[in-house]
Structure formats: C-alpha cells, structure tokens
LODRENDO-807749 format. One record per residue: x, y, z of N, C-alpha, C in turn; residue in three letters. Coordinates in nm, 3 decimals, padded with zeros to 5 digits. Atoms other than C-alpha are relative to their C-alpha. Layout:
N
     nxx     nyy     nzz    caxx    cayy    cazz     cxx     cyy     czz res
       X       Y       Z       X       Y       Z       X       Y       Z ALA
...
REM end
This chain:
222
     nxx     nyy     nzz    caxx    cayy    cazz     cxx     cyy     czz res
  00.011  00.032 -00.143 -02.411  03.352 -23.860 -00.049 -00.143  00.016 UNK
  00.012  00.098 -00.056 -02.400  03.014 -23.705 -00.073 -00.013  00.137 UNK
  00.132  00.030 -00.136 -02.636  02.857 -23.451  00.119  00.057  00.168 UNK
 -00.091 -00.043 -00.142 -02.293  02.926 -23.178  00.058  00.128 -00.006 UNK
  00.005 -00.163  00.022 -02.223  03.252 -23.314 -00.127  00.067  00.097 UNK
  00.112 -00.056 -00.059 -02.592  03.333 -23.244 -00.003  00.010  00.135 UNK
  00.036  00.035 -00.156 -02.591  03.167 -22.911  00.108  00.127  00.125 UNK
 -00.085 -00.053 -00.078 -02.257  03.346 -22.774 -00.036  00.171 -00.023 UNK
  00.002 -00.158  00.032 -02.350  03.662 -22.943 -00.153  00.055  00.120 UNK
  00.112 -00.003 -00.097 -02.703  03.672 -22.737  00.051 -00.014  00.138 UNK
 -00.023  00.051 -00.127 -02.518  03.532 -22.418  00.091  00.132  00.045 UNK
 -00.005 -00.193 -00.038 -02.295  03.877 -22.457 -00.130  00.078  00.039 UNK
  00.099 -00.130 -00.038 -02.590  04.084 -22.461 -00.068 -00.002  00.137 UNK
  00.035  00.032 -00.166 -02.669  03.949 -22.096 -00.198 -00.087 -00.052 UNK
  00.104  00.028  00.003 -02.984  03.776 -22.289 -00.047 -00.157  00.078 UNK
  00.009  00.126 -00.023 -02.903  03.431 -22.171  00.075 -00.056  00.178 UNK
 -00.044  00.073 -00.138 -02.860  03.433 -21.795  00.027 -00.126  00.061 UNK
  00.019  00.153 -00.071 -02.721  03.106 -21.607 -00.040 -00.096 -00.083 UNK
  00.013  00.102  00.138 -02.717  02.919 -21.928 -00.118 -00.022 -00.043 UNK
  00.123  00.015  00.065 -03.040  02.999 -21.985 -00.013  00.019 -00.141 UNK
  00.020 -00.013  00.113 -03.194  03.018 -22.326  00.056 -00.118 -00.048 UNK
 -00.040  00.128  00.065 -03.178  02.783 -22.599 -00.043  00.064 -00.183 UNK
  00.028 -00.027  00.138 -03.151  02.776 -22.997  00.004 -00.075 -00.080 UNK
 -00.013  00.103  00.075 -03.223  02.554 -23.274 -00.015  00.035 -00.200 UNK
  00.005 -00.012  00.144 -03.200  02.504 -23.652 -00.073 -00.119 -00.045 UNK
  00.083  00.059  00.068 -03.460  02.322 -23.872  00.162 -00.113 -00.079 UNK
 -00.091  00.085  00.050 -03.249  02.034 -24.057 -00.051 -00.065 -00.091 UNK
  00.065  00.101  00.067 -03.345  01.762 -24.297 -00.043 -00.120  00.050 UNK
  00.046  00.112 -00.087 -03.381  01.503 -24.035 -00.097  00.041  00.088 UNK
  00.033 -00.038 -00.076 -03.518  01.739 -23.796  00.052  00.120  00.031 UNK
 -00.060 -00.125 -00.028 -03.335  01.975 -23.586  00.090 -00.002  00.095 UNK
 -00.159  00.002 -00.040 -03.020  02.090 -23.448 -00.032  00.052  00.136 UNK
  00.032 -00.099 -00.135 -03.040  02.223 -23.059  00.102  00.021  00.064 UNK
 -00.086  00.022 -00.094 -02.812  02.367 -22.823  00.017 -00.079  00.087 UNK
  00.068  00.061 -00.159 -02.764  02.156 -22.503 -00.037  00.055  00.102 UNK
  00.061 -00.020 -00.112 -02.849  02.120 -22.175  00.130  00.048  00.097 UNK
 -00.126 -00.043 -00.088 -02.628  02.324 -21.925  00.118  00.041  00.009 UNK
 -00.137  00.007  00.029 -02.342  02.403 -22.107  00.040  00.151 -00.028 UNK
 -00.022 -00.085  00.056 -02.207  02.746 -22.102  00.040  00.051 -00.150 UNK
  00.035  00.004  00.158 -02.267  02.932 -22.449  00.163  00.064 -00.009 UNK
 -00.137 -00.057  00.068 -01.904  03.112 -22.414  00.069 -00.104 -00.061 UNK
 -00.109  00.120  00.066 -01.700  02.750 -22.472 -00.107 -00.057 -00.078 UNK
  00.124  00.105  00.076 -02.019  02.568 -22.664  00.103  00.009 -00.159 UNK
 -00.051  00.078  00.130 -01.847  02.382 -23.012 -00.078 -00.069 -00.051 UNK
  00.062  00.055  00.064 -02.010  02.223 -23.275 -00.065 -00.148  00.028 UNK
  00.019  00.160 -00.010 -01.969  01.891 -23.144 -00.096 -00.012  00.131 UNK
  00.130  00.006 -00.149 -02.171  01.986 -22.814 -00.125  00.005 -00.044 UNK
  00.129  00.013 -00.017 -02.443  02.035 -23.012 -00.135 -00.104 -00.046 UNK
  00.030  00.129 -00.008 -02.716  01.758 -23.050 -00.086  00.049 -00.063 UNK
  00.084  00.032  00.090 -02.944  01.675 -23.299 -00.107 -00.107  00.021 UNK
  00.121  00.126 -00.060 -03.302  01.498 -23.260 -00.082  00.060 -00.156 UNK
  00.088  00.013  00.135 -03.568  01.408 -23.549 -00.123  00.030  00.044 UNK
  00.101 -00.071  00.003 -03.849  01.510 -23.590 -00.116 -00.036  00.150 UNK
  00.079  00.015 -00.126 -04.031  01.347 -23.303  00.070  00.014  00.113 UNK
 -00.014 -00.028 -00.100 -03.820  01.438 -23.062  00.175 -00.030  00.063 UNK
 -00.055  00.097 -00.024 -03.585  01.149 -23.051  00.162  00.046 -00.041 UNK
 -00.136 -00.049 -00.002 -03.194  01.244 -23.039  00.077 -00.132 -00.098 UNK
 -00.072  00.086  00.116 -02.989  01.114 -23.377  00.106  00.051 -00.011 UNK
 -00.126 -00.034  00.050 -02.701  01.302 -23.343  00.064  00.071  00.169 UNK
 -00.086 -00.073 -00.157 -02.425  01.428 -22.998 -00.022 -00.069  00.091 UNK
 -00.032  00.054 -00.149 -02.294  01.339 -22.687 -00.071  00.069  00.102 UNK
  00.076 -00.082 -00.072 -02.472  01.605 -22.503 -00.119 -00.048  00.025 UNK
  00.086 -00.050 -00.010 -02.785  01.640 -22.357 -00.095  00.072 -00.134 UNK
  00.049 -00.107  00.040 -03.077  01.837 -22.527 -00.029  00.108  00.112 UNK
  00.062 -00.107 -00.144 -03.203  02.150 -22.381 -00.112 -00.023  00.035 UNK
  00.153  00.058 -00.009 -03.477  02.090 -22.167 -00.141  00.088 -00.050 UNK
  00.088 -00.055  00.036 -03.685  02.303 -22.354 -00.010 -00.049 -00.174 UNK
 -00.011  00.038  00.134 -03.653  02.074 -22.682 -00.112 -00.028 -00.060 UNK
  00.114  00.047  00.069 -04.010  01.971 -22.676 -00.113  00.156 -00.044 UNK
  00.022 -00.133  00.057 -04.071  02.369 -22.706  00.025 -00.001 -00.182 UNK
 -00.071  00.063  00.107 -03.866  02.308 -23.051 -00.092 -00.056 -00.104 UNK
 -00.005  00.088  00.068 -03.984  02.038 -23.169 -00.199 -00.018 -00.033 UNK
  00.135 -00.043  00.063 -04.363  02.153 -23.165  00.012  00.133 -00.087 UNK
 -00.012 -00.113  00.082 -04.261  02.492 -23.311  00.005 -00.065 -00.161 UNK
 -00.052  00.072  00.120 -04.106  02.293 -23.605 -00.083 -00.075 -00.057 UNK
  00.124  00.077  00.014 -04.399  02.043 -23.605 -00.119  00.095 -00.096 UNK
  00.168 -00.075  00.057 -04.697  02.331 -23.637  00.030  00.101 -00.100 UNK
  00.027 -00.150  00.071 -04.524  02.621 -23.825  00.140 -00.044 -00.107 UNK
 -00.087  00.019  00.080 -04.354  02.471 -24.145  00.115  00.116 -00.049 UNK
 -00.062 -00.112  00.022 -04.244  02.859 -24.207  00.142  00.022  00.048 UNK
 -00.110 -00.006 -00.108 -04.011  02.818 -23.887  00.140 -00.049 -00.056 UNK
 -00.121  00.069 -00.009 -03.657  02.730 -23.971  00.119 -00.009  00.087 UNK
 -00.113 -00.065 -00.072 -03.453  02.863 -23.717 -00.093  00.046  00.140 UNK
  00.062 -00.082 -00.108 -03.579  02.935 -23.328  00.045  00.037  00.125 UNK
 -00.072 -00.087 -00.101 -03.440  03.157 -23.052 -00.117 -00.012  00.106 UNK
  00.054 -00.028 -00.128 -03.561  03.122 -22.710  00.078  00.046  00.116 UNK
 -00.065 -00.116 -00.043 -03.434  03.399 -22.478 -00.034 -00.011  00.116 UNK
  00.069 -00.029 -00.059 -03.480  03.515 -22.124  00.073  00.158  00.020 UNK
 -00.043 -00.148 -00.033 -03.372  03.890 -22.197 -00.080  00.078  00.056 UNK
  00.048 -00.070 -00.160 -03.407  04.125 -21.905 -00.110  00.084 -00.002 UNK
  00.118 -00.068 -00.002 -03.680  04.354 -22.018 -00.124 -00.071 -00.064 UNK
  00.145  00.069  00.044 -03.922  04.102 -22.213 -00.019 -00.086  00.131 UNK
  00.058  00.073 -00.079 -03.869  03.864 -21.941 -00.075  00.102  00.104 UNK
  00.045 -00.088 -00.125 -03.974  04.127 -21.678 -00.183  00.025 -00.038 UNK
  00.077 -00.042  00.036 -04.257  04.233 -21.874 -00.119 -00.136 -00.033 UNK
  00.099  00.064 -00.062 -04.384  03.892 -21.897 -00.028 -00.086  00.104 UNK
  00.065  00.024 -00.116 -04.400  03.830 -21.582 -00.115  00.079  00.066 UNK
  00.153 -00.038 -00.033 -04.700  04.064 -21.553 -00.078 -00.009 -00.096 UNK
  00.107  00.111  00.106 -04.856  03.826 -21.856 -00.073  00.130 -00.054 UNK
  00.070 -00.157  00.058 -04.900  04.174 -22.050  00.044 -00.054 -00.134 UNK
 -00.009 -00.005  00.091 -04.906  04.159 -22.406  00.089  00.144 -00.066 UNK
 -00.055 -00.160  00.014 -04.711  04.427 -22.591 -00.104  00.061 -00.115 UNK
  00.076 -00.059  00.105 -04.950  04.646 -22.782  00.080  00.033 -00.122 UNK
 -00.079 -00.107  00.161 -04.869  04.848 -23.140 -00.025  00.124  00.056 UNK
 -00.023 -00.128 -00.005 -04.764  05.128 -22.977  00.106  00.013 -00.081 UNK
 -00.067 -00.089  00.054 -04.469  05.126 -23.197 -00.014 -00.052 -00.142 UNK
  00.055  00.074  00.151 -04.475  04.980 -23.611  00.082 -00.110  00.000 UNK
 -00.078  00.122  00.007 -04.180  04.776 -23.538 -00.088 -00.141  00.069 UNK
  00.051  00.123 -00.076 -04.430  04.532 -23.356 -00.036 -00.074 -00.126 UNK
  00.017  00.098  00.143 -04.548  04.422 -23.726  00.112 -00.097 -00.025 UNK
 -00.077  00.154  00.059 -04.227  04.239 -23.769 -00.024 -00.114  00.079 UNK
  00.025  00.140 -00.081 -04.313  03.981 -23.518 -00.117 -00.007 -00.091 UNK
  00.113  00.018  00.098 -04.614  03.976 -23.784 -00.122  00.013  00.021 UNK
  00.133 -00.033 -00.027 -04.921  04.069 -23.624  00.011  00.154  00.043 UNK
  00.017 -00.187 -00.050 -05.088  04.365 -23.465  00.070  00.004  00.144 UNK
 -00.067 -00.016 -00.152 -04.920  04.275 -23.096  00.088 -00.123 -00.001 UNK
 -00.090  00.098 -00.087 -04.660  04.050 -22.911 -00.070 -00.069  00.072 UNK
  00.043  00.026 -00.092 -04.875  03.804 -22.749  00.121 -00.081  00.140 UNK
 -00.070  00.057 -00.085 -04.758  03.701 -22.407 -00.128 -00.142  00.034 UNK
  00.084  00.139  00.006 -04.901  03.321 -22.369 -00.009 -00.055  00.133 UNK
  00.047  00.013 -00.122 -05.054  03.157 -22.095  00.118 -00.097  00.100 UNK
 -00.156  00.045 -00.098 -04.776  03.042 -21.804 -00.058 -00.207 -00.017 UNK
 -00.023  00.163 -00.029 -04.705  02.644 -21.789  00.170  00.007  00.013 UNK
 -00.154 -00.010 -00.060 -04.375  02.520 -21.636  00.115 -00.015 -00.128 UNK
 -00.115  00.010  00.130 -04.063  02.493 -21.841 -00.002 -00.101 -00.048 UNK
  00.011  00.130  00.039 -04.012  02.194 -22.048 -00.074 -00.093 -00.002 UNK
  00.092  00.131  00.056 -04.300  02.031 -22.074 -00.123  00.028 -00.123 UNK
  00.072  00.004  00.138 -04.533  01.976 -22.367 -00.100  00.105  00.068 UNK
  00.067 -00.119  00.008 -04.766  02.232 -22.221  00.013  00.071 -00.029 UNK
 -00.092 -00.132  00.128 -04.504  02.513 -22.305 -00.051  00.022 -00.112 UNK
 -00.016 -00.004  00.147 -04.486  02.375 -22.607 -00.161  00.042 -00.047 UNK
  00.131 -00.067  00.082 -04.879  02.416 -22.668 -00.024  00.158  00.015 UNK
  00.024 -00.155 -00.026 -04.900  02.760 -22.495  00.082  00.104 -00.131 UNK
 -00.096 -00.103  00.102 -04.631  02.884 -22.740 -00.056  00.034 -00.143 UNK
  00.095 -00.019  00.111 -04.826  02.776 -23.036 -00.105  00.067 -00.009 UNK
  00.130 -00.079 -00.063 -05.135  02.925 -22.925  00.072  00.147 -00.057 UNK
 -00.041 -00.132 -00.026 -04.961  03.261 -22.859  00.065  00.065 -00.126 UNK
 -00.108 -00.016  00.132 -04.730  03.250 -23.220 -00.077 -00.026 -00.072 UNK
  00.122 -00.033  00.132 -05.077  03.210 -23.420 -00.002  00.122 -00.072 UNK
 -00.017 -00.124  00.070 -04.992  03.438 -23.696  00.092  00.103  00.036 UNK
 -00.119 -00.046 -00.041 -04.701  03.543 -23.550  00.117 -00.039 -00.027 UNK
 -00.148  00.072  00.071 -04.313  03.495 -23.598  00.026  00.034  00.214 UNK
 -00.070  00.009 -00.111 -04.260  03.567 -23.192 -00.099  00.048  00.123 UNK
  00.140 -00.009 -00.104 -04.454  03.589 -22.847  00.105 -00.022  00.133 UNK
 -00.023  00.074 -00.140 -04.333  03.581 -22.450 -00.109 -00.089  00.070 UNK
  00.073  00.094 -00.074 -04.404  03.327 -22.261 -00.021  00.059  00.159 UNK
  00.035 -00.023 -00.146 -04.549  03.372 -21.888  00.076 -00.019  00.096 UNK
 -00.132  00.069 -00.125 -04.276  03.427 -21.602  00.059 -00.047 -00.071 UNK
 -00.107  00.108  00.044 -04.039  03.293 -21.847  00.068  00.084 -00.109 UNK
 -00.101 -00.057  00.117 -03.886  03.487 -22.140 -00.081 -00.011 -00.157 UNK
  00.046 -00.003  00.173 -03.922  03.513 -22.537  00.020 -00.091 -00.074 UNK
 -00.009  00.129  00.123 -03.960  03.251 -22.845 -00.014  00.111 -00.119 UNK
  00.024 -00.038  00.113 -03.915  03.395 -23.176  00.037 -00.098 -00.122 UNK
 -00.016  00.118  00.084 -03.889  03.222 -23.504  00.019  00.063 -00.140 UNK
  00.003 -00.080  00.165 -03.736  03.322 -23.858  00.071 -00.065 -00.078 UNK
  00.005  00.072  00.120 -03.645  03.179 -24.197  00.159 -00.046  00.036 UNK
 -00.160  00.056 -00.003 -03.264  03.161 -24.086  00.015  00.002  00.142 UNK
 -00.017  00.012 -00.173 -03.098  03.173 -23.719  00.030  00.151  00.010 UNK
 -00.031 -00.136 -00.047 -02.962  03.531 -23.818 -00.143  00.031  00.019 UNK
  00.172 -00.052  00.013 -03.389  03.630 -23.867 -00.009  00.020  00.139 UNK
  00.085  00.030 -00.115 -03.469  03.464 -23.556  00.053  00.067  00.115 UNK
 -00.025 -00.075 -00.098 -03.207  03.633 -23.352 -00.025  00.102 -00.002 UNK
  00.063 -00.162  00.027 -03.294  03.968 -23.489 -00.138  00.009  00.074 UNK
  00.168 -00.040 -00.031 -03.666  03.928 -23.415  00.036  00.010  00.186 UNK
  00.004  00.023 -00.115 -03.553  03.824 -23.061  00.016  00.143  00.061 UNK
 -00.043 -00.105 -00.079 -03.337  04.124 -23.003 -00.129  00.125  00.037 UNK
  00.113 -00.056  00.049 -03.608  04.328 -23.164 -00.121  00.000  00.130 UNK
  00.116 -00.005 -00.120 -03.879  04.222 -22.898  00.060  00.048  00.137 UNK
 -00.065 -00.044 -00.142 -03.636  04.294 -22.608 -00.007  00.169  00.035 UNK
  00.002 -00.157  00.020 -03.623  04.645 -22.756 -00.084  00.098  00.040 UNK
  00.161 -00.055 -00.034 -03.974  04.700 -22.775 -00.039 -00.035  00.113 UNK
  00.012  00.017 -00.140 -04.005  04.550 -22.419 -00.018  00.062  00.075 UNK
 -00.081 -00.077 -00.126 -03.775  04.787 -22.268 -00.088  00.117 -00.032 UNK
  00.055 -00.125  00.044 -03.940  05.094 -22.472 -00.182  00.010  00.059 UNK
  00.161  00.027 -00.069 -04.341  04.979 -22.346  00.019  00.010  00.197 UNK
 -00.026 -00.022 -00.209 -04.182  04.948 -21.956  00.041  00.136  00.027 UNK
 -00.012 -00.165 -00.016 -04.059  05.282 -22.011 -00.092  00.061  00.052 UNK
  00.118 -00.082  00.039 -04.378  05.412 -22.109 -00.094 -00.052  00.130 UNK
  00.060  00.064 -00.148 -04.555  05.214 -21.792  00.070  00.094  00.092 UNK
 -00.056 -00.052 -00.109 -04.297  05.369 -21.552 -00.022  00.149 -00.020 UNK
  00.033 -00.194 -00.005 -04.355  05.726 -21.666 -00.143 -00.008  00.019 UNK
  00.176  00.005 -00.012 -04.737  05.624 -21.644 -00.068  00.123 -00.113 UNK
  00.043 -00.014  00.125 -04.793  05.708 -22.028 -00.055 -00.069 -00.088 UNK
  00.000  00.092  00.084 -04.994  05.593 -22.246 -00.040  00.020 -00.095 UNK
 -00.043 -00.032  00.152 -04.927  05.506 -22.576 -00.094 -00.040 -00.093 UNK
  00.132  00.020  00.102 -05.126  05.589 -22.868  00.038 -00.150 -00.145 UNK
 -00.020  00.104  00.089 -05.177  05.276 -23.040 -00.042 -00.006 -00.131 UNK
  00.006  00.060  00.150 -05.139  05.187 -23.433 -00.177 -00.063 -00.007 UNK
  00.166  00.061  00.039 -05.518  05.109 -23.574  00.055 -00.141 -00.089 UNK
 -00.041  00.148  00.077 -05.525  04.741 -23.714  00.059  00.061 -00.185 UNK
 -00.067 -00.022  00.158 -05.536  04.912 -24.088  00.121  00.070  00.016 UNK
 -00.128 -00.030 -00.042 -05.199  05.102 -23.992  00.090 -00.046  00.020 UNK
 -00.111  00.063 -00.017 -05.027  04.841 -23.882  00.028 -00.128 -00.106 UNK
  00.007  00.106  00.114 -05.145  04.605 -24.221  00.031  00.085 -00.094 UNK
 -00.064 -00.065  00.096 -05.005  04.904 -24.400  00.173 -00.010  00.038 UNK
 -00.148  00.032 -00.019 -04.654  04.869 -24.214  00.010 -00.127 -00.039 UNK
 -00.030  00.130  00.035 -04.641  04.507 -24.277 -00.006 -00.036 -00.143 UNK
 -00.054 -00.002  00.156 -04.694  04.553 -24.673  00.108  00.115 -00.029 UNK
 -00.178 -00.071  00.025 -04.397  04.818 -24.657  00.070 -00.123  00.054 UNK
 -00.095  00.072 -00.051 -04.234  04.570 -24.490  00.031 -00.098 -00.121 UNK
  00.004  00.126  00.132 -04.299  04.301 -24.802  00.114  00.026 -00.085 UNK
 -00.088 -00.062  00.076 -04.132  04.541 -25.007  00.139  00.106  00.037 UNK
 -00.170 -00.083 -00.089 -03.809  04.666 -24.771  00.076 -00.083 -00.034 UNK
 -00.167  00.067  00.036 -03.588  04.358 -24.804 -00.061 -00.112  00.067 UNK
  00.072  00.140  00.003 -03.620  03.993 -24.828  00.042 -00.056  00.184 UNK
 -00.056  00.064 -00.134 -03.448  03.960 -24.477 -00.125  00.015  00.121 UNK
  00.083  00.022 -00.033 -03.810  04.071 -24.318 -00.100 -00.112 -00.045 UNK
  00.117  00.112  00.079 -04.000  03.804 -24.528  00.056 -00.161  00.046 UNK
 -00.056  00.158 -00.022 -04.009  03.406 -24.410 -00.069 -00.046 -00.178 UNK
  00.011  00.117  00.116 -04.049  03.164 -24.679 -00.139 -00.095  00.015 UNK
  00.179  00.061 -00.031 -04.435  02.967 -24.690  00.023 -00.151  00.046 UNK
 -00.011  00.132 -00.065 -04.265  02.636 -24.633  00.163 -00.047 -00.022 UNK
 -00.153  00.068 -00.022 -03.919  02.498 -24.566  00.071 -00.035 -00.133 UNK
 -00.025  00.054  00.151 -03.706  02.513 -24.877  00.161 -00.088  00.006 UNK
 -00.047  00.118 -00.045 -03.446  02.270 -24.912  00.172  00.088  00.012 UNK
 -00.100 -00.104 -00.011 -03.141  02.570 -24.980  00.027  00.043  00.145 UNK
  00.012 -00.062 -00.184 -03.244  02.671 -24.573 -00.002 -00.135  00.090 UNK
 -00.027  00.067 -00.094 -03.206  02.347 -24.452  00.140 -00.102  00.011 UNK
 -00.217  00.059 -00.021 -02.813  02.289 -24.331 -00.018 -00.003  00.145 UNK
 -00.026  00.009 -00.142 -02.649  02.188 -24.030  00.074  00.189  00.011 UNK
 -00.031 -00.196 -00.019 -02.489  02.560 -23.861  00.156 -00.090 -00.056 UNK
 -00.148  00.024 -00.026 -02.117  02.621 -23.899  00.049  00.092 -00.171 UNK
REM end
C-alpha cells in the first residue's frame, strides 16, 4: 500500500469528508504529504509534495496540507513515526468533540500502545499549537484524537498507520454505543492491559514499530 492507495482507500470509507484528512510518509529528506484541497479520488503521485525536515517544501507543484506543521512535529519528536494518518472519521470525530478519552474497555486499545486513547487539548487546525497538543496526547502512544477535530495515528509503514486509524474509529463507534445504551464498561486494570501488549510483541511484527527510523522504511510511496 501506497501513501494514494491509503488516502483513496480511507476517503471510501467516508473517513475523509470534504477533502478532509491528510497523510504523510517519513523520507530521507523529510517527508512526503498529501496536498492541500485536492480530492483523494483523482490525487497522483505528482500532486503530492514533499518538504524537509523543517517544514520547507523540496519537492511538487501543489500545495501542502494545511495541517503539515502537525507532520512535521510528529516526525520531529517521535523518531519511531514513519508513516502518519490524520482522519476525521465519523465516530472518533464525534466522540472527540466531547474531549472524552477512550478508556480500556476493550484490549484492542493497547495497540494504540497505552492503557487509553488520549483525546488532546482543542487548538485550531494548522497551527503549531496542534502540532504541540498532538505530541502531548501521543506520549507513549502510536495514536490519540484531537479536540473537535478528528484522529492522528502513527505506524512504522503507511499500511500500520492506516490500520491503527481504522482501528480507533472502531473502538470509537463501540464506546458511543456503550454511552448511548448508558452502560458502563468494565475497564482492563493497567496490569491487564501490559499483559495484552506483551501478547501483542509476540503476535506478528505488523503490531511492533521499529525504535528508530531504519533506512529499508524510508522510500518515497508508489
């Protein structure tokens, strides 16, 4: 899977309303991003634009997305990151718009890598505040919603990162459930859920990131 694979395949699932969302790949210069505004059904290789590490655009005719400086701190603070999906699918976004965290009510919350989903504190789109709130919230994490705004996840490839994405949408929808029936769910004890996460070590390398950027994981998509 390619970074426009990913993008169109997410933009089916109704995750990427009104050209929302955005996705990027770690690189050797930096990183690869979708653009700005461009529907993901026609999006081609050549639409998509490349900026280095600080920010600064070295490659496309396009636009970035304006959520590049989201990106480009992810990439900055969490060498692990190679690949990052930012979403606004219909049940995480919903869910953080009432700036709720998702507990461990279910075990699948370990793959985002902690004991919960944090949802991070609201700042507007595209500006370097985002970008700090996100970090904050993805401490020891691989994925977190943002406030009124949708999901960031982050994994060793672009297939990882879209998985984790879908993954949180899942668990979203399954916690709003459990709200609307006005149930509530018995939550995973911290040692419970640091016992799912060493099964997880040993399930398959496609849950595991890598400790720092290896040079085999860093290509353009395609």
């Amino acid at each position: 899977m390619n970074l426009i694979e990913a993008a169109q395949a997410l933009d089916r699932l109704g995750f990427m309303p009104s050209k929302s969302g955005n996705l990027s790949l770690r690189t050797a210069r930096g990183f690869i991003i979708t653009p700005s505004g461009l529907p993901y059904e026609a999006l081609t290789e050549g639409e998509l634009v490349e900026l280095d590490v600080t920010g600064a655009v070295i490659g496309g005719q396009r636009r970035p997305s304006s959520e590049w400086r989201l990106h480009q701190a992810i990439y900055t603070a969490r060498p692990d990151a190679m690949a990052v999906v930012h979403t606004h699918s219909p049940r995480a976004t919903a869910l953080s718009c009432a700036r709720r965290d998702i507990p461990p009510f279910h075990y699948m919350i370990a793959l985002a890598g902690g004991d919960d989903i944090r949802c991070a504190r609201y700042a507007t789109f595209g500006t370097p505040e985002l970008a700090e709130t996100a970090i904050e919230a993805l401490e020891g994490r691989r994925a977190c919603l943002l406030a009124n705004h949708g999901v960031v996840a982050i994994g060793q490839d672009i297939r990882a990162a879209t998985t984790l994405a879908r993954e949180v949408e899942n668990l979203a929808g399954q916690y709003l459930d459990m709200l609307a029936a006005r149930l509530e769910p018995a939550l995973l004890t911290p040692a419970e859920m640091e016992a799912v996460r060493d099964q997880f070590e040993g399930y398959g390398q496609r849950l595991r990131l890598p400790l720092a950027p290896s040079p085999q994981a860093i290509s353009r998509p395609g």
